[in-house]
FIKOLSE-79296 format. One record per residue: x, y, z of N, C-alpha, C, O in turn; residue in one letter. Coordinates in steps of 0.001 Angstrom, whole numbers, plus 500000, padded with zeros to 6 digits. Layout:
<atoms>
XYZXYZXYZXYZA
...
</atoms>
This chain:
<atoms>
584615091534207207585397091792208419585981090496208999587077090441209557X
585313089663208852585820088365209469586862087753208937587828087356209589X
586664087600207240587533087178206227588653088109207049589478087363207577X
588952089680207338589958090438207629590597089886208970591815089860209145X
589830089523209741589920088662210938591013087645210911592121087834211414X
590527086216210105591113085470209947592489085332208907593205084343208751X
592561086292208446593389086838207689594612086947208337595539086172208101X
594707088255209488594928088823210350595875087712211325597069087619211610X
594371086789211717595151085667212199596695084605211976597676084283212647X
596082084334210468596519083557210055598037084333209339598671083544208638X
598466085334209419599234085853209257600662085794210438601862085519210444X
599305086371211585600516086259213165600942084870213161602061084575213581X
600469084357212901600601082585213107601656082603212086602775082595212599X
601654082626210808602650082272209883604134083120210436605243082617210252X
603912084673211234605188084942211242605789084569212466607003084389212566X
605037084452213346605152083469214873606193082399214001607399082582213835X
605632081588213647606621079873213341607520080466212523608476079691212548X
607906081745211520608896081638211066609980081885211820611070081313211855X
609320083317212756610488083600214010610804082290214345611930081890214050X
609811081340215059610401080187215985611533079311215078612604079059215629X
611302078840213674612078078526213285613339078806213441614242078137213946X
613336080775212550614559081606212562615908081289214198617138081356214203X
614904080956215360615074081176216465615979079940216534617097080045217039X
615482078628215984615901077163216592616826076829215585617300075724215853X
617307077305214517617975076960213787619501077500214291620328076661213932X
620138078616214999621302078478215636620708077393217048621409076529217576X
619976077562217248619792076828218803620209075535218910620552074950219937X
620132074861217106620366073367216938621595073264217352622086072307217950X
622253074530216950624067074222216995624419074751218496625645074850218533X
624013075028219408623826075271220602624819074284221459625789074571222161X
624272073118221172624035072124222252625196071124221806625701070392222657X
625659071083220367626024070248220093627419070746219456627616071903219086X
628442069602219378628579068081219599628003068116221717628360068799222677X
627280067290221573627232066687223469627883065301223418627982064689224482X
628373064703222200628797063484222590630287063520221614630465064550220965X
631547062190221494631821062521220624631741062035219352631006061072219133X
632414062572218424631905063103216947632711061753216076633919061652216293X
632093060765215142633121059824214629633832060540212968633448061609212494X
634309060139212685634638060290211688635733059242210728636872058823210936X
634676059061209514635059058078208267636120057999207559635821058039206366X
637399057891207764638528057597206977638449056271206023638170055211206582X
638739056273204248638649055620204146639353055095203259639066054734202118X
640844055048204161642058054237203812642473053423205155641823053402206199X
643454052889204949644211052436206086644539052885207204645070053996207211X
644367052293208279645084052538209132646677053065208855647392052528208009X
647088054127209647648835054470209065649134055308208149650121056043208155X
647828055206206844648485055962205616648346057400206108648204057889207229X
648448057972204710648616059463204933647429060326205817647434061091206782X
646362059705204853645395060294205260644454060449206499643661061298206905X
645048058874207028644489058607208446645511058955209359645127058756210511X
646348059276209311647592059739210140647514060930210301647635061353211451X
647218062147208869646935063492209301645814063970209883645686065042210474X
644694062803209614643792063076210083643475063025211843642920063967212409X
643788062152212350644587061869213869645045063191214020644759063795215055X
645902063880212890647127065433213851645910066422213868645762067078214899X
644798066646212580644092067806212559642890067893213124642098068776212794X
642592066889214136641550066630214935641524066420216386640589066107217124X
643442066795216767643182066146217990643250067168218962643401066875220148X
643134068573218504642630069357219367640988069467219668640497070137220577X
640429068853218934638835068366219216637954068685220244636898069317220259X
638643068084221153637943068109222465638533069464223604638467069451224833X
639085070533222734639194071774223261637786072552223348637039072633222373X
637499073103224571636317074109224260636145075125223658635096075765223588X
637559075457222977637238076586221962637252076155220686637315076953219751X
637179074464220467636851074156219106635549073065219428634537073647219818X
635457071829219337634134070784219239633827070943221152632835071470221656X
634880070382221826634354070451223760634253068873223152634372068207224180X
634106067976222096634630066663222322635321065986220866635622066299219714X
635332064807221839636544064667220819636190063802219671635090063257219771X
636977063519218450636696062935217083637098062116217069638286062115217390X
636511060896216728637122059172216858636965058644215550635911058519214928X
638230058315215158638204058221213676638067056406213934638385055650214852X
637457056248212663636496054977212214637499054543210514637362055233209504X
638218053589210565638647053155209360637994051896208314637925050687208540X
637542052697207063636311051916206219637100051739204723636666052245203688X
638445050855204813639256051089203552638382049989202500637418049266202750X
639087050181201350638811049406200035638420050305198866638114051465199141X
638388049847197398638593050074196365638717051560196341637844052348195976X
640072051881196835640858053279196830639601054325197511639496055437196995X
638690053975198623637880054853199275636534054512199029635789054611200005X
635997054104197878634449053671197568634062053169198427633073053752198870X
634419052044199125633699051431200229633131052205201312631971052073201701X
634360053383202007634095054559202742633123055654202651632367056172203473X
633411055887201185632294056674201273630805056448200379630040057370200097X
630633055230200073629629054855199904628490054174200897627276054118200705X
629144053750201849628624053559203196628654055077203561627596055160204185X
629029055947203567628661057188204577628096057669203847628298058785204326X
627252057952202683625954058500201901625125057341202032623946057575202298X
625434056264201921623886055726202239623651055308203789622473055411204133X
624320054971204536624624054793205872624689055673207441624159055767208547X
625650056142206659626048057183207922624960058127208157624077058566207420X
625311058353209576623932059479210356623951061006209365624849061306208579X
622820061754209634623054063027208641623087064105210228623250065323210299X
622926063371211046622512064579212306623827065303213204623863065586214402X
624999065502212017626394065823212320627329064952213722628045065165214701X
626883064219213178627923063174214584628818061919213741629629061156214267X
628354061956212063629278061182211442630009061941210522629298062277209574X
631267062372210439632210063121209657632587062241208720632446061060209038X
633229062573207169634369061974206666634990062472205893634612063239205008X
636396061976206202637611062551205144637244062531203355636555061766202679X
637979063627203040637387063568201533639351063412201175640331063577201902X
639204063054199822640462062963199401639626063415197685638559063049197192X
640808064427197142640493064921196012641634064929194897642390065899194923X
641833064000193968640849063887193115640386062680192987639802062396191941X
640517061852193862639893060702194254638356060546194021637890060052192994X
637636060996195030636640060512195051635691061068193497634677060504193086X
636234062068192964635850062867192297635862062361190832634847062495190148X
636986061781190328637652061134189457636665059487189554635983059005188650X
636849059037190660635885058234190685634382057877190539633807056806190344X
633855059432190738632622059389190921632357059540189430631253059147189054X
633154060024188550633196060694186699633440059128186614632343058779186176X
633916058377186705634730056490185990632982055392186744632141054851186026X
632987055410187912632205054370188198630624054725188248630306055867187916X
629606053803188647628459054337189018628135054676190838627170054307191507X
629477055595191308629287055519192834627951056284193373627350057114192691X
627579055905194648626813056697195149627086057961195663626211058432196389X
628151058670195451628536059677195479629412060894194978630617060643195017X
629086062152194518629737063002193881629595063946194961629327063796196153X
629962065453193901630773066843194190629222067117195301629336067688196386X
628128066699194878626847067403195060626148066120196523625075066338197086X
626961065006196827626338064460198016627353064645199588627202064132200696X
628424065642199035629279065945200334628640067472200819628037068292200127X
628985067530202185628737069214202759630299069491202983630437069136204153X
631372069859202601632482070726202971632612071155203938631488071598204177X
633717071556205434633418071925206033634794072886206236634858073970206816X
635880072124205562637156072639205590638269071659204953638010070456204916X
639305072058204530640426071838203457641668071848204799641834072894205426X
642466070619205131643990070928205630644758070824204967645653071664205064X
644845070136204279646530069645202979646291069713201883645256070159201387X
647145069314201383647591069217199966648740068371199634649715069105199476X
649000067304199484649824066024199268650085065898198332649104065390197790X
651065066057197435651620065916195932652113064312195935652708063784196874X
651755063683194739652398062057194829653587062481194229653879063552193698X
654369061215194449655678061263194475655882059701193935655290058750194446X
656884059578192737657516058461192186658281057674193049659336058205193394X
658020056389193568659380056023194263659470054671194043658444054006193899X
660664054131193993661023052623193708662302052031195487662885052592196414X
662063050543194930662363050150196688664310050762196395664869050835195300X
664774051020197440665967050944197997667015050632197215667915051362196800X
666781049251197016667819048426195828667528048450194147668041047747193277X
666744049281194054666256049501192722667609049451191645668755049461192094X
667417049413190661668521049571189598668417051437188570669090052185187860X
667275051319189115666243053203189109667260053809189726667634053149190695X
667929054906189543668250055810189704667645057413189827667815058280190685X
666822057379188491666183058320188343665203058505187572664479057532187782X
664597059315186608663359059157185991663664058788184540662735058300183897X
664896058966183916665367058625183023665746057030183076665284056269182226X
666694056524184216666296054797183869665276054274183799665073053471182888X
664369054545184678662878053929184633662345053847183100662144052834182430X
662180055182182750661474055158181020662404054482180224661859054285179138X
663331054112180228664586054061179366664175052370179329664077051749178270X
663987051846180494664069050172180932662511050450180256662610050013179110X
660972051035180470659836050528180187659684050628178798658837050027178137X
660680051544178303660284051453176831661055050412176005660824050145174826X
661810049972176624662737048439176264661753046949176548661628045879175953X
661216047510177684660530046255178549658736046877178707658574047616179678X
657564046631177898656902047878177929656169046809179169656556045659179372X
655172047410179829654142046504180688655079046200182171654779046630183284X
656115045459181878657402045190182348657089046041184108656709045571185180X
657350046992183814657687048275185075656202047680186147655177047866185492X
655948047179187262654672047024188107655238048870188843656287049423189173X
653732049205188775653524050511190253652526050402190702651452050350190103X
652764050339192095651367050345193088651051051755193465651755052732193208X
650105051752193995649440052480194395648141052663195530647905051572196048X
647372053602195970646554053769196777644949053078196366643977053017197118X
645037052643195064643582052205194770643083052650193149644049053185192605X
642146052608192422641662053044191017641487054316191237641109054795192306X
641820055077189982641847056466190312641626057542191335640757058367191614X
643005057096191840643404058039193188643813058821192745643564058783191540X
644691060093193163645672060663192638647050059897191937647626060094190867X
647267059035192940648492058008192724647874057261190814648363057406189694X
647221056859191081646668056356189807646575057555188684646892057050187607X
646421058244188603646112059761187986647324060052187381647489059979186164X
648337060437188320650078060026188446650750059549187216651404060127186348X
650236057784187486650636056977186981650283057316185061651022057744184175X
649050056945185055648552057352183311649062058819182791649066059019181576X
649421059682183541649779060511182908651375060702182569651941061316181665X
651882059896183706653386059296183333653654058682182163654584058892181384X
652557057722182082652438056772180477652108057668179450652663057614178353X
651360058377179693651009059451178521652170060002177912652672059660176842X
652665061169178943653502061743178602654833061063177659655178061209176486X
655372060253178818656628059349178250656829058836177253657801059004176515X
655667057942177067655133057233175744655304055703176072655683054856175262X
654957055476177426655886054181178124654180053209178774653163053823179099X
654316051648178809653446051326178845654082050744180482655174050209180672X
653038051042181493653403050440182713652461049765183674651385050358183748X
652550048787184366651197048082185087651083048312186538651885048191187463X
649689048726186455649170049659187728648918049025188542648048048256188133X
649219048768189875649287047543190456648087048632191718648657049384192508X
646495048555191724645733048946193036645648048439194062644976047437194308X
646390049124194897646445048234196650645503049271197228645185050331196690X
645105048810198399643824049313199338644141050101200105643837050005201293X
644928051213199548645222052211200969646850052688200480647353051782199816X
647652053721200627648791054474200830649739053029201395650712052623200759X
649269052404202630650695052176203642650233050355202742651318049815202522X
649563049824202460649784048487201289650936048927200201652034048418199976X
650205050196199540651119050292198541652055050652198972652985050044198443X
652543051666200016653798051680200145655052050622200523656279050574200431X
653738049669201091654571048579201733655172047807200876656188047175201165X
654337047763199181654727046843198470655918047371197663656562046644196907X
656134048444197823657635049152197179658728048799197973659595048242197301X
658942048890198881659321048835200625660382048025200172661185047553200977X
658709046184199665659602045660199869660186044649198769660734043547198787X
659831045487197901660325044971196303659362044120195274659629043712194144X
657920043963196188656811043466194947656718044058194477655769043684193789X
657030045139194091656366045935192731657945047080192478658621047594193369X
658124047179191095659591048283190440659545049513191071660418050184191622X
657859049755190809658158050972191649656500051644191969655472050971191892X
656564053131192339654798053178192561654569054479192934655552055193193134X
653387054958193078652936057067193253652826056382194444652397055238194594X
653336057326195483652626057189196987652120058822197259652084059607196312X
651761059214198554652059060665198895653413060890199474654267060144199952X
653295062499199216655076062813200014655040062463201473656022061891201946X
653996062750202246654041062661203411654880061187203730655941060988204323X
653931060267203074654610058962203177655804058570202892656371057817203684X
656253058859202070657616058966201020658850059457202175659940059010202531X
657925060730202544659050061890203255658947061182204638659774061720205375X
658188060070205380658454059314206674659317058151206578659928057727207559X
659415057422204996660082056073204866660825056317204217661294055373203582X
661597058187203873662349058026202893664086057516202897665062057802202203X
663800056470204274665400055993204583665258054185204223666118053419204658X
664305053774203554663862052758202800663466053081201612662439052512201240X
663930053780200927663148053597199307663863054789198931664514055470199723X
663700055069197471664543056073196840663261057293196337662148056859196633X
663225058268195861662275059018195759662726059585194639663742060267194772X
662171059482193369662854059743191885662431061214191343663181061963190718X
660844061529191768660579063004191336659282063047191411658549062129191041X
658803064402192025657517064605192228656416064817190697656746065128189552X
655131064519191237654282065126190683653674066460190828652471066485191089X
654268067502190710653857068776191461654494069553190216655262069084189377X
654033070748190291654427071977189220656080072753189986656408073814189453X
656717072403190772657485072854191694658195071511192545657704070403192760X
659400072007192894659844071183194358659751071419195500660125072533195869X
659066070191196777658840070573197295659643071033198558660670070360198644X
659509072099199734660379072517200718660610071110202090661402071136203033X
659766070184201784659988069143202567660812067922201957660787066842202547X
661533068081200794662239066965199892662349067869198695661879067675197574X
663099068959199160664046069485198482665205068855197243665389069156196064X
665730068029198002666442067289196420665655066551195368666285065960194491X
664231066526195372663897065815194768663336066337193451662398067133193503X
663789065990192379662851067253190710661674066941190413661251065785190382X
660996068009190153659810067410189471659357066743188551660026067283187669X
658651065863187915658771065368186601658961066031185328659518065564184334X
658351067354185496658906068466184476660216068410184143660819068161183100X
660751068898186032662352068844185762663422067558184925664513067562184356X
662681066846185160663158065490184600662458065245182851662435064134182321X
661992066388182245661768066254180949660190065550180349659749065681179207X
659492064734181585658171064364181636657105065430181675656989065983182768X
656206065881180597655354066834180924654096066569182265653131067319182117X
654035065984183036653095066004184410653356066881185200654356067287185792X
651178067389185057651615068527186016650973068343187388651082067202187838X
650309069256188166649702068654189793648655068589189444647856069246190111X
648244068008188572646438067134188527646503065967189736645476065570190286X
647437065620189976647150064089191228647747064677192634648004063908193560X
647923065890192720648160066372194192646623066105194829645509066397194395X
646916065651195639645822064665197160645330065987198318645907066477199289X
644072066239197710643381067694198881643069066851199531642680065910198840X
643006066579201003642104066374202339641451067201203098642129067890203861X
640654067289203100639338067542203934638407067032204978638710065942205464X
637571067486205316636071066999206276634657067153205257634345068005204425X
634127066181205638632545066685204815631736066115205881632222065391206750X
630428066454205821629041065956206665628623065176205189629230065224204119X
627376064452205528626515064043204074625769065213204070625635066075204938X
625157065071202597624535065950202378622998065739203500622998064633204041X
621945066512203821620857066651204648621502066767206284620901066463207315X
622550067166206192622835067688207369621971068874207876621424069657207099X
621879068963209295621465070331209911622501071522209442623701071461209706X
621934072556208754622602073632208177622740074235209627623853074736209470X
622400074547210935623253075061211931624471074413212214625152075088212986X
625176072988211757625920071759212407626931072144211148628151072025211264X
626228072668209803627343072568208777628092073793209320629269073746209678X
627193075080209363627546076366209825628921076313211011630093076684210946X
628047075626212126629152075402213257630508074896212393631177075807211905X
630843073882212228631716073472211827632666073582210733633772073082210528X
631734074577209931632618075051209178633442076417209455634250076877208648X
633144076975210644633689077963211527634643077688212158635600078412212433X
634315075853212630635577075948213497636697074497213259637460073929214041X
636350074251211780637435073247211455638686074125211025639789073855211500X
638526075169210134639624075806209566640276076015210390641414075608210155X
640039077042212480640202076864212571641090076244213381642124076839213683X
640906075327213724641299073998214299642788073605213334643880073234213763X
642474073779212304643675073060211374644955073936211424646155073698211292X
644119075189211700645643076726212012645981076330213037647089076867213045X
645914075596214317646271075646215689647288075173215905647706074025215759X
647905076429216415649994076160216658650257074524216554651020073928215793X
649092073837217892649894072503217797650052071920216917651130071366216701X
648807071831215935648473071602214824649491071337214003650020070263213718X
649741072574213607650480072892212332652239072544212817653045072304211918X
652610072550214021653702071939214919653763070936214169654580070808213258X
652758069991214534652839068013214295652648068098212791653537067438212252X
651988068550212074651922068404210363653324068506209924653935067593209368X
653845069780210232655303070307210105656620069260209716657401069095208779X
656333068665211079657478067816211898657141066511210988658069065920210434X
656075066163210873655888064731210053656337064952208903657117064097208484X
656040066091208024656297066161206586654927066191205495654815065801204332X
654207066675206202652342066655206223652374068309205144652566069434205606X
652141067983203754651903069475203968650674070243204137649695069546203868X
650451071139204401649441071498204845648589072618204022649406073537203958X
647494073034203403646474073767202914644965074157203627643988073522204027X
645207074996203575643955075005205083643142075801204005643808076536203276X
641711075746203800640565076129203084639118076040203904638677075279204765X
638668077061203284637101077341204275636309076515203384636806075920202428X
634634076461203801633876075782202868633682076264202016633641075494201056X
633397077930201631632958078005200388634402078176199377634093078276198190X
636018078230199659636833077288198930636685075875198751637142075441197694X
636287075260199339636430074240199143635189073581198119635479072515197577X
634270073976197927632920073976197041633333074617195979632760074184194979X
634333075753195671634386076134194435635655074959193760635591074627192576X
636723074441194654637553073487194027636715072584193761637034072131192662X
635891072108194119635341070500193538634919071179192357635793071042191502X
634236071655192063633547072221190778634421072458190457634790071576189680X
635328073411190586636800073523189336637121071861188695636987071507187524X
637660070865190080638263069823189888637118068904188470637440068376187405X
635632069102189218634867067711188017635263068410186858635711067638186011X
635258069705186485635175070081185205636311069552184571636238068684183700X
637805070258185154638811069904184535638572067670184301638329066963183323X
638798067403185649638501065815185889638355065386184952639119064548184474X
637124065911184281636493064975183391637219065237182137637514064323181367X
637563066693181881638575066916180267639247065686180608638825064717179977X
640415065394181642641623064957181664641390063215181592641923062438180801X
640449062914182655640051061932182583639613060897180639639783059816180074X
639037062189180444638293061376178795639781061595177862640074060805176964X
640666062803178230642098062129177604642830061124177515643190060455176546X
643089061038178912643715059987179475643456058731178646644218058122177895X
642260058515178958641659057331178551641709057051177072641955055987176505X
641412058283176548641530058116174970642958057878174402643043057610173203X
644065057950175139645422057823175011646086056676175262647029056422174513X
645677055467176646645797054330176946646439053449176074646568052263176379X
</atoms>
């Protein structure tokens, strides 16, 4: 009887703490954000990514989305590693440090280097864009189009400099598969961020270089814009062909997803919250107003899209990646 006793006991007790648990686990997300929320960009100041990120956050401190606001923190270098290798080993897990993801960046990177981070140390919380790179050479170029360029690198191989956002960015991604295709040898010039490299096209250090459209489509009254990387043209730079169109087989493997992630050991009430109310945040008239008007394009995705693209992306990644390379 006693054994039945303590039994008995020890039962109420076990379902007591599970309720209390069950109980405190929305309660975590209750209270919070109470302060505001930073978040890890980790490019430049200016570029694409820190610029859209500024438009899709700055309803923030509305009470029908965070009640405060998001203060973005810029952690650039080797095309994002620095960023987000400090925010997996660094950054808080108790949802008050956010950071931008850029895809196929970090992803591509995480398959090439030994980073401290892959598909499996981000929490997802939501998807706004989708940024296709774009070919462009400075102003005074002798480039016309995608046909002089190959025409001059296969005369002049190495010859052609393109910058870019960093080691396998999208922009970089871009680039080798340009060489692939073409059959053209060209030198990849990695600058620390979108608005370096763009700057260095701008202003004639380098023939030419992948930027994003966004960027392209803000400076496109300084520089010439020869043809996207995208399966299509896009409705924000309409005259411009795709590399298809221009006879280059590249397809949108280096279109640039942006996102939000927590680190992984976040409070699952904080991922929950926020993944409720980034999406959205990113739909909000003003929102999508200022993306619009800049030339931002925009893709808005929940978390569990956004968890099934990374896993799509490493798989393919890595086919394309061990091509690539085997083709060099």
């Amino acid at each position: 009887m006693k054994g039945n006793k303590l039994f008995t006991r020890f039962a109420l007790v076990a379902l007591a703490v599970t309720m209390l648990l069950a109980c405190s686990v929305p309660a975590m997300a209750e209270g919070y954000p109470d302060k505001p929320v930073s978040m890890i960009v980790t490019y430049s100041p200016g570029g694409a990514t820190d610029f859209q990120a500024r438009l899709v956050t700055m309803m923030a401190g509305d009470d029908k989305y965070l009640g405060q606001p998001i203060v973005i923190i810029n952690k650039p270098g080797a095309g994002g590693q620095v960023g987000w290798n400090w925010f997996v080993q660094k950054g808080s897990k108790d949802g008050y440090t956010l950071a931008t993801y850029n895809v196929p960046h970090f992803i591509a990177q995480s398959i090439v280097y030994p980073t401290k981070y892959d598909i499996n140390t981000f929490e997802p919380v939501g998807n706004w864009g989708a940024d296709p790179a774009v070919l462009i050479v400075p102003k005074d170029s002798p480039f016309n189009n995608v046909k002089d360029l190959v025409a001059y690198a296969k005369q002049n191989p190495g010859k052609i400099t393109v910058s870019g956002a960093g080691m396998y960015v999208g922009h970089h991604i871009a680039a080798l598969q340009l060489m692939k295709a073409a059959g053209i040898k060209l030198t990849y010039i990695p600058e620390k961020g979108g608005v370096p490299a763009m700057q260095s096209v701008i202003s004639g250090k380098v023939k030419a270089g992948f930027n994003n459209l966004s960027d392209a489509f803000r400076n496109q009254d300084r520089l010439k814009i020869l043809a996207i990387a995208d399966l299509e043209r896009h409705e924000f730079l309409p005259k411009v062909p795709t590399l298809k169109e221009e006879g280059i087989d590249v397809d949108n493997s280096s279109v640039n997803y942006r996102g939000v992630v927590l680190p992984k050991g976040a409070p699952p009430a904080v991922i929950a919250k926020l993944a409720e109310v980034f999406p959205k945040m990113f739909n909000d008239k003003k929102v999508k107003a200022k993306m619009k008007a800049s030339g931002s394009p925009e893709k808005v995705m929940t978390r569990d899209q956004v968890i099934k693209m990374f896993k799509e992306r490493q798989v393919y990644l890595e086919g394309l990646l061990a091509e690539l390379k085997k083709k060099k």
